[in-house]
C-alpha positions in Angstrom: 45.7 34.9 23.4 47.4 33.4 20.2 46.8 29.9 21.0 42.7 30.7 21.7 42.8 32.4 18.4 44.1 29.4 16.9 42.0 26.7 18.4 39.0 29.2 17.4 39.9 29.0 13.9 40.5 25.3 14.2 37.2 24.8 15.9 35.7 27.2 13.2 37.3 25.2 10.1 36.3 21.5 12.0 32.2 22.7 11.9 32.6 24.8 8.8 33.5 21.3 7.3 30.8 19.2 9.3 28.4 21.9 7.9 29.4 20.9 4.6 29.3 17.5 4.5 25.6 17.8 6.1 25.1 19.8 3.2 26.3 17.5 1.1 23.7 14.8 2.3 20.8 13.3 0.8 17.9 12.5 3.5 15.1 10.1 1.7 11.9 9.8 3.0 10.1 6.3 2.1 6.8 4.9 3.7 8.3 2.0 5.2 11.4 0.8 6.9 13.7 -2.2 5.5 13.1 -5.8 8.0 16.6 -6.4 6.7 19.7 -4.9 5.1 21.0 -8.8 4.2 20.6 -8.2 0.1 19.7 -12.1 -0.4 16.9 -12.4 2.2 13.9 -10.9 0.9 12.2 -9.3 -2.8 10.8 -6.0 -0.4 11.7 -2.9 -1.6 12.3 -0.7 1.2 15.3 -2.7 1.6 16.6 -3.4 -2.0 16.2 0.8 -2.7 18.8 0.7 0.5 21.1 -2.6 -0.4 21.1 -1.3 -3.9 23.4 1.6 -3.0 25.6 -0.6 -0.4 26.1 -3.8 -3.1 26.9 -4.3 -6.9 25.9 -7.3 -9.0 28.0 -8.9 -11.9 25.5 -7.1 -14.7 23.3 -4.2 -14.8 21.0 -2.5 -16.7 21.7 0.9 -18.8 18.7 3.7 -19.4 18.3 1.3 -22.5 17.7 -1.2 -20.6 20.9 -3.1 -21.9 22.1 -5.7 -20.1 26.1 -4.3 -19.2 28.7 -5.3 -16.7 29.1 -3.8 -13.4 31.3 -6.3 -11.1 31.9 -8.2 -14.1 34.0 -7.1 -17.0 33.6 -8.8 -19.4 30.7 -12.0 -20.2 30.7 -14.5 -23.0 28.8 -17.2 -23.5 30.8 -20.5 -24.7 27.5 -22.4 -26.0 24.0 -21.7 -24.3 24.7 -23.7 -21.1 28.1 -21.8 -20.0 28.9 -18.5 -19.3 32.6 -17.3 -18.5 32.8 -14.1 -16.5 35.9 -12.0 -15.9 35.6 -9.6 -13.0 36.9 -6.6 -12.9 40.5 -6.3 -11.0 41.0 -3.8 -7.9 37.8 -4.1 -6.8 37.3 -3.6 -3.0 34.7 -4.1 0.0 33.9 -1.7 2.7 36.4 -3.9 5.0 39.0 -3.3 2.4 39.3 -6.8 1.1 39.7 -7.3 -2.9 36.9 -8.8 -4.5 38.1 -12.4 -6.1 36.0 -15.2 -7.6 35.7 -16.6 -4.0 33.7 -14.0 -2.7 31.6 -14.4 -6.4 31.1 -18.3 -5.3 30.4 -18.1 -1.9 27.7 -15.6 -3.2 25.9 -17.5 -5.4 25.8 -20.6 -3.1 24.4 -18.5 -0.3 21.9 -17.3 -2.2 20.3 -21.1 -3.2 19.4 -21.0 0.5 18.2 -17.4 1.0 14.3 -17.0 0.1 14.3 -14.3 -1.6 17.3 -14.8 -4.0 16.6 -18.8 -4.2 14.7 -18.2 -7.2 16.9 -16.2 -9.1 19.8 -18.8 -9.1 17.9 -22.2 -9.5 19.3 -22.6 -13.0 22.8 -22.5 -12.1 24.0 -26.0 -11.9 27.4 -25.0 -10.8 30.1 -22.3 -11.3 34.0 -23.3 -11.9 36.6 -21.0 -10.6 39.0 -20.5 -13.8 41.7 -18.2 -12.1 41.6 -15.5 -9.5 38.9 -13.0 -11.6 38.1 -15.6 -14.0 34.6 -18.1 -14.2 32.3 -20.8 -15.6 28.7 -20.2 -14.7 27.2 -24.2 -15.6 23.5 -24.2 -16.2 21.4 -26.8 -15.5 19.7 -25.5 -18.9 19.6 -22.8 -21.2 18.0 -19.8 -19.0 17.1 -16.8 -21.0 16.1 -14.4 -17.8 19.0 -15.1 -16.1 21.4 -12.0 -17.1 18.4 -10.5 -16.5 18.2 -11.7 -12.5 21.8 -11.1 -12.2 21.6 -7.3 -12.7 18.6 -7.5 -9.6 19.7 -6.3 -6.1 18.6 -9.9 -4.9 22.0 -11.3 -6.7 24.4 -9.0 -4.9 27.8 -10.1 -4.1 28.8 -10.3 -0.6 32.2 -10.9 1.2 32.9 -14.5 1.8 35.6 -13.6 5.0 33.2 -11.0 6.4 30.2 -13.1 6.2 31.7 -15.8 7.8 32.7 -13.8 10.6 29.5 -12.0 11.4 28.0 -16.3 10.8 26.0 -15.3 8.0 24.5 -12.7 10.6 24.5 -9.0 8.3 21.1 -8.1 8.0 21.9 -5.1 10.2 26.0 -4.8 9.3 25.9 -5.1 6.0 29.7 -5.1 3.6 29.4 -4.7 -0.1 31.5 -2.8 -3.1 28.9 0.1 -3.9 29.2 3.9 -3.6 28.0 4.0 -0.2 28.9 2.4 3.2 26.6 1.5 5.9 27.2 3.7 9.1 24.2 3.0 11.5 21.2 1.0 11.5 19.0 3.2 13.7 16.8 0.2 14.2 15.7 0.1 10.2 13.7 3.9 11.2 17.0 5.9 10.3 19.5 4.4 7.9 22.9 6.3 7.1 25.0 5.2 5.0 28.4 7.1 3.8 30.5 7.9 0.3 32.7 5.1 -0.3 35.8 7.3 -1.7 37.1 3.8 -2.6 34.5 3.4 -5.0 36.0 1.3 -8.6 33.9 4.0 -10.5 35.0 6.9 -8.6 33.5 8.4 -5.3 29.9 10.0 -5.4 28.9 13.3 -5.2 27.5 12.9 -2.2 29.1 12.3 1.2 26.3 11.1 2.8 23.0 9.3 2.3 19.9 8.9 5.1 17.1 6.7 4.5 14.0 7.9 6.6 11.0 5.1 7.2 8.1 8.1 7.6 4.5 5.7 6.9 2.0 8.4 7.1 2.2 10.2 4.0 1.3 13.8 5.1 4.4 13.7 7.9 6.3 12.2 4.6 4.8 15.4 2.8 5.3 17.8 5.2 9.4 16.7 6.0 9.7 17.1 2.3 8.0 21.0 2.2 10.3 21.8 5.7 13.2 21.3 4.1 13.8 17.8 6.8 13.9 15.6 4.0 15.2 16.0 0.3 13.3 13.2 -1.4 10.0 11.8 -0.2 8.4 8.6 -2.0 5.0 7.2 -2.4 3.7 10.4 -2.4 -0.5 10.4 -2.3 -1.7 11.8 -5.6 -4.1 14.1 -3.3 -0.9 15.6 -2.8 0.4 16.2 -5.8 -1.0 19.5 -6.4 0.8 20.9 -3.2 4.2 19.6 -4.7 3.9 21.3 -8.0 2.9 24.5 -6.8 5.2 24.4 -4.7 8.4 26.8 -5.7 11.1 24.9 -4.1 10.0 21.4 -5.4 9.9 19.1 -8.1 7.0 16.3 -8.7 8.0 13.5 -10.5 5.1 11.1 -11.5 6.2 8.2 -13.6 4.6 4.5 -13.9 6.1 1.5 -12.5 6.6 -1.6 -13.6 4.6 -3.0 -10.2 1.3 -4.4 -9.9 -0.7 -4.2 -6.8 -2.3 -7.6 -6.0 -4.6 -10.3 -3.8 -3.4 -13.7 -3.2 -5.9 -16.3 -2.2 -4.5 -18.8 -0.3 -6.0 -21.9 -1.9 -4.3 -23.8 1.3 -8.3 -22.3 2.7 -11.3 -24.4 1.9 -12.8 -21.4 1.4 -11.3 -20.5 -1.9 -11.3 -24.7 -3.0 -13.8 -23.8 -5.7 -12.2 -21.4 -8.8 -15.9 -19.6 -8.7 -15.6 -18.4 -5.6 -12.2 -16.7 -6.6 -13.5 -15.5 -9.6 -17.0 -14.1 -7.9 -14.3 -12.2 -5.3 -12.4 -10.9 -8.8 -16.0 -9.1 -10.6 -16.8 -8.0 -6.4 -14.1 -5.6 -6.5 -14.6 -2.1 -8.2 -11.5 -1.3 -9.1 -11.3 1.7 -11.0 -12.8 3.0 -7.8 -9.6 2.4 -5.6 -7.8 4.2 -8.2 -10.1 7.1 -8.7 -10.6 7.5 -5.2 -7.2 6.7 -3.4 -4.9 7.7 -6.3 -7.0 10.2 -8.1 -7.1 8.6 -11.0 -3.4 8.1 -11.4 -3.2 4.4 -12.5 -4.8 1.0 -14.7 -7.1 -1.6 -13.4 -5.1 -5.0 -13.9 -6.1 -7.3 -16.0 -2.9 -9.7 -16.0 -0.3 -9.5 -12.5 2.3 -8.6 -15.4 2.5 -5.1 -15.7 1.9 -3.7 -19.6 5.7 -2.5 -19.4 7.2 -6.0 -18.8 8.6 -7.8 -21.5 5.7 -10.8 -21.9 3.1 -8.9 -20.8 -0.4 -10.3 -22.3 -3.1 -7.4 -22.5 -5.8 -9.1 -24.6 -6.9 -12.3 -22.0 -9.9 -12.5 -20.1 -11.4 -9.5 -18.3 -13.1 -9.4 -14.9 -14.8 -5.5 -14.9 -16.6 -4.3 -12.1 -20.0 -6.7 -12.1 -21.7 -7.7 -8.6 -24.4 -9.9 -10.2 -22.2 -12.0 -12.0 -20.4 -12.7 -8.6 -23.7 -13.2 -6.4 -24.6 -15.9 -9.8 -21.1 -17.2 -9.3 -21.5 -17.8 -5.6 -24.4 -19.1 -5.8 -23.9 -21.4 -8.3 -21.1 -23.4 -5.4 -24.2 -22.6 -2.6 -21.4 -19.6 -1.4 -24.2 -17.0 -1.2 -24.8 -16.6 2.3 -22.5 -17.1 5.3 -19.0 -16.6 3.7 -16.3 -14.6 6.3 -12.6 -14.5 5.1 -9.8 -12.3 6.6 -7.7 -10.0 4.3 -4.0 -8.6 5.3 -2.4 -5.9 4.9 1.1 -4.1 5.9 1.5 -0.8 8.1 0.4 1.4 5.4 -2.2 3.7 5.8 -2.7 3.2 1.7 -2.8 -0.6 1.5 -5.8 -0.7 4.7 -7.5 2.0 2.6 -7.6 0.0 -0.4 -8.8 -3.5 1.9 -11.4 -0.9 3.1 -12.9 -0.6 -0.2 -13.0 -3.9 -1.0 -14.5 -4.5 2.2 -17.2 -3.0 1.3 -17.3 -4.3 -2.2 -17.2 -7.8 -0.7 -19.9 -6.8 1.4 -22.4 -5.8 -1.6 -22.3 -9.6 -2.6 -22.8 -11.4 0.9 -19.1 -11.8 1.7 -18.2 -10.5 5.3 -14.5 -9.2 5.1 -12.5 -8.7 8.5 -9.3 -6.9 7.8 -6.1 -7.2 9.7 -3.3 -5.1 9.9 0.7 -6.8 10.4 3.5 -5.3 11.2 6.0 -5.9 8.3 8.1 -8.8 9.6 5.2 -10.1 10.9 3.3 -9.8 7.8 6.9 -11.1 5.7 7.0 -13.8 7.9 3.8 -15.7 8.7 2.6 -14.6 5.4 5.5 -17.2 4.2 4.4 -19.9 6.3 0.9 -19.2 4.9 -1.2 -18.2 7.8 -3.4 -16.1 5.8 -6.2 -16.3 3.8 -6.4 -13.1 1.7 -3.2 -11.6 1.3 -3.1 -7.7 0.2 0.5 -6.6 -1.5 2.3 -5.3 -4.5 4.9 -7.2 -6.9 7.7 -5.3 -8.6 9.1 -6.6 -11.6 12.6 -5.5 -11.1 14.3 -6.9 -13.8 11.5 -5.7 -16.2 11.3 -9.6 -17.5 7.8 -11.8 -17.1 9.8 -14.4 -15.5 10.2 -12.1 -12.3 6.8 -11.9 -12.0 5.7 -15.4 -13.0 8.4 -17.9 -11.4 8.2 -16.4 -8.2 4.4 -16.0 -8.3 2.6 -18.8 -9.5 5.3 -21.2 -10.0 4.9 -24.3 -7.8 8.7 -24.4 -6.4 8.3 -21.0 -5.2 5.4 -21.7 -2.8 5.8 -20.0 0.6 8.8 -17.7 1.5 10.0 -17.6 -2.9 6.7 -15.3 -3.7 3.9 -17.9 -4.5 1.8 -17.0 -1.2 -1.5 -18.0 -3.1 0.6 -21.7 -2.6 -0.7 -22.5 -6.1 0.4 -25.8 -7.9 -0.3 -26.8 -11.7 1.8 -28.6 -13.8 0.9 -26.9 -17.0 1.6 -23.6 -15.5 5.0 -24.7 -14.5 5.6 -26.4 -17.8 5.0 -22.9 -19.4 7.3 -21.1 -17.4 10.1 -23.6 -17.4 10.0 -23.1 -21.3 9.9 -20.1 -21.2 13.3 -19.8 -19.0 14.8 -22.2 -21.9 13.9 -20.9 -25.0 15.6 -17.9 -26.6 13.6 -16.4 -29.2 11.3 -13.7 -27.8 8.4 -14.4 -29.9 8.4 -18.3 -28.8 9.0 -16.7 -25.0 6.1 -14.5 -25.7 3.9 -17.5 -26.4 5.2 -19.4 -23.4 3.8 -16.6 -20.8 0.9 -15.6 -23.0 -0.3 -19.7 -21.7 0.6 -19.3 -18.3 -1.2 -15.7 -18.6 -4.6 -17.1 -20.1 -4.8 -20.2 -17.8 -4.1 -18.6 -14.4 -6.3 -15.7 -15.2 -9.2 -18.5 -15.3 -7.7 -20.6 -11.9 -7.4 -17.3 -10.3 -5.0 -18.2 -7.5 -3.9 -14.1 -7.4 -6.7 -11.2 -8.6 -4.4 -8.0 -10.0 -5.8 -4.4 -8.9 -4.2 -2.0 -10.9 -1.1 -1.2 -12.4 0.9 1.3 -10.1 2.8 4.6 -10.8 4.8 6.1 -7.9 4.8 10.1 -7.2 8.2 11.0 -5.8 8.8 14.9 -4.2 12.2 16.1 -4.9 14.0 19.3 -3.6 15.3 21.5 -6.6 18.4 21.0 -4.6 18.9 17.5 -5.9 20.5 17.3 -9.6 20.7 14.1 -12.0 17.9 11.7 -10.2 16.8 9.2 -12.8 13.9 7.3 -11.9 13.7 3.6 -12.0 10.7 2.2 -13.0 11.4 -0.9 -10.5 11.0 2.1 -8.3 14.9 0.8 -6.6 16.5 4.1 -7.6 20.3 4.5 -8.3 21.8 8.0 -6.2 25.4 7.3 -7.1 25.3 10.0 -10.0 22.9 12.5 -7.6 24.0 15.8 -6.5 23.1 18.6 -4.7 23.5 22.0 -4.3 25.3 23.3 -1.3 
């Protein structure tokens, strides 16, 4: 009788402590679900908001917006070509190896063959290994958003040995140094990933994390009101009424440093003449996709920079709602009649609203639309290889710097899989950016992008919609979420309440 007394109390203590460790967990509800968890492979951010808890990079950014160590501890530069780093000591990965300047090189050459983080490295001409936590970054020339890119999740360090092993294979196993350790994969619906106690800043305050891919956003909604989910993203602004009045939850509505965007794949003969772009630019009512599908909540776009990026240019030319001037415009390259294009768009129920609208729009001035709706690999993938023709999607500017927005967009090198899926080529354009990269004071980088600004919105190879902000739900369970405007959010320092 003694001994089944004990094993009850065992038994009791084993699910009173599984209990709460559930109750220490976060579950996170976003409307889509990572392609990969390899931190290198692609700018999408239901994967970075994921990596970004797994990895650290060398620098980050404080609520300032300060540019501070993380890996690193320490960065000085020796002249404006070289960059010694010192990293911190005792750092370790999830498979218990210490973190050296090997893993810190092996890194940064991976990610010069990576598309996504490709971009964010091509002005390191090589980086010398001084001692075991000691090294030279070289550039190839002086790069003023560079600090910048290395605080992105893009630029994440990974474990040479483990890499290796897995041979380069970790988009679904992936090792870093953050607060939280991948657990399962759940095939990218149901991501868990668990504290790290090992954590060089100290373990979080939560043992557990759970990221939840829910696309339609009144199943998102209604897991957040039931208690299922702690956290719901991309929440509709129809909805935002339910949250607030709402006793047990908090709405948080701030705006984002992400602009929603067409790019017009000038690879098409269709879009050969800059008219025709700009006739498909005055089509669109835009103010009524914000009105209508957001309520209200949001700007129309008048530059793909969004206002809260540094180099943003607000005063360049305008393209408001004006149907005549695009039926004049169409005309004018015999485009009137008989013009059918395709548009896609990703799994979300949002995005093949807004192609809806402008269906119509396009409609109004003689264009037939067809719309076409990829599943997100698919629409990653062959939207890479350009297989499109109008391509609907959203750019975050993550390191809150124009050069995250304009390199990877419009630059020439970055054609296909490193952002520019309008494939757009122009010398002058590129000339701009380039100087912009080099030069360090911010009124002559100002200048730089204000060019590039002014001369693509008259070529037209991308039409911005509207500058987006995000509505997040959040149980009054959860304690200390900051919101990021790159809308990647940090939940090392979260809590909840048991």
């Amino acid at each position: 009788m003694k001994k089944i007394f004990l094993i009850f109390i065992v038994l009791f203590s084993f699910l009173g402590c599984e209990k709460e460790r559930e109750n220490n967990s976060l579950i996170i509800a976003q409307n889509g679900g990572p392609k990969t968890l390899d931190p290198q492979m692609y700018n999408e951010i239901p994967a970075l908001f994921i990596t970004k808890q797994i990895f650290n990079t060398l620098l980050t950014t404080s609520e300032k917006g300060e540019i501070i160590p993380e890996l690193a501890e320490s960065f000085e530069y020796v002249n404006d070509k070289e960059i010694i780093f010192k990293l911190r000591k005792g750092v370790k990965f999830h498979n218990n190896e210490e973190l050296t300047v090997k893993d810190v090189i092996f890194s940064f050459k991976r990610m010069t063959t990576k598309p996504g983080s490709k971009i964010m490295v091509e002005d390191i001409k090589k980086i010398e290994e001084i001692d075991k936590y000691t090294f030279k970054i070289l550039l190839k020339k002086p790069s003023a958003p560079l600090l910048y890119s290395l605080t992105y999740p893009l630029t994440a360090i990974l474990n040479e040995k483990d890499t290796m092993e897995k041979n380069d294979e970790v988009a679904i196993t992936p090792i870093g140094t953050g607060p939280f350790i991948f657990s399962d994969w759940g095939n990218g619906e149901k991501i868990v990933l668990l504290s790290n106690k090992d954590y060089f800043l100290g373990k979080s305050k939560l043992d557990k994390l759970t990221f939840r891919s829910i696309p339609e956003g009144s199943s998102r909604l209604a897991a957040l009101e039931s208690g299922e989910v702690d956290i719901a993203t991309s929440v509709s602004s129809i909805d935002k009424g339910i949250i607030e009045n709402n006793p047990l939850l908090n709405l948080v509505s701030e705006s984002t440093t992400s602009t929603e965007i067409l790019y017009l794949n000038l690879k098409d003969k269709n879009f050969e003449s800059k008219e025709v772009r700009q006739a498909i630019n005055y089509a669109i009512d835009k103010q009524s996709i914000i009105d209508s599908l957001y309520l209200g909540v949001g700007k129309v776009a008048d530059t793909i920079i969004n206002p809260k990026v540094f180099g943003s240019y607000q005063e360049g030319k305008k393209y408001e709602y004006n149907p005549e001037k695009a039926k004049e415009l169409l005309k004018s390259v015999g485009k009137e009649k008989g013009l059918s294009l395709t548009i896609w768009t990703n799994d979300n129920v949002t995005r093949t609203q807004i192609a809806q609208i402008i269906q119509a729009n396009l409609k109004e001035v003689g264009i037939d639309l067809k719309i076409e709706v990829l599943e997100w690999g698919s629409y990653l993938q062959r939207s890479a290889l350009g297989e499109h023709s109008i391509l609907l999607g959203g750019w975050v500017a993550g390191t809150s710097d124009a050069d995250i927005v304009l390199y990877p967009l419009v630059h020439s090198a970055s054609a296909g899989g490193g952002g520019n899926k309008s494939f757009y080529s122009n010398k002058i354009v590129d000339e701009y950016i380039e100087e912009g990269r080099k030069i360090s004071k911010i009124e002559d980088r100002k200048k730089a992008y204000k060019e590039v600004q002014t001369i693509i919105a008259e070529d037209l190879p991308i039409i911005p919609l509207f500058y987006k902000s995000d509505i997040i739900g959040v149980s009054k369970k959860v304690k200390n979420f900051k919101f990021a405007p790159s809308t990647i959010h940090n939940f090392y320092k979260v809590e909840k309440e048991l």
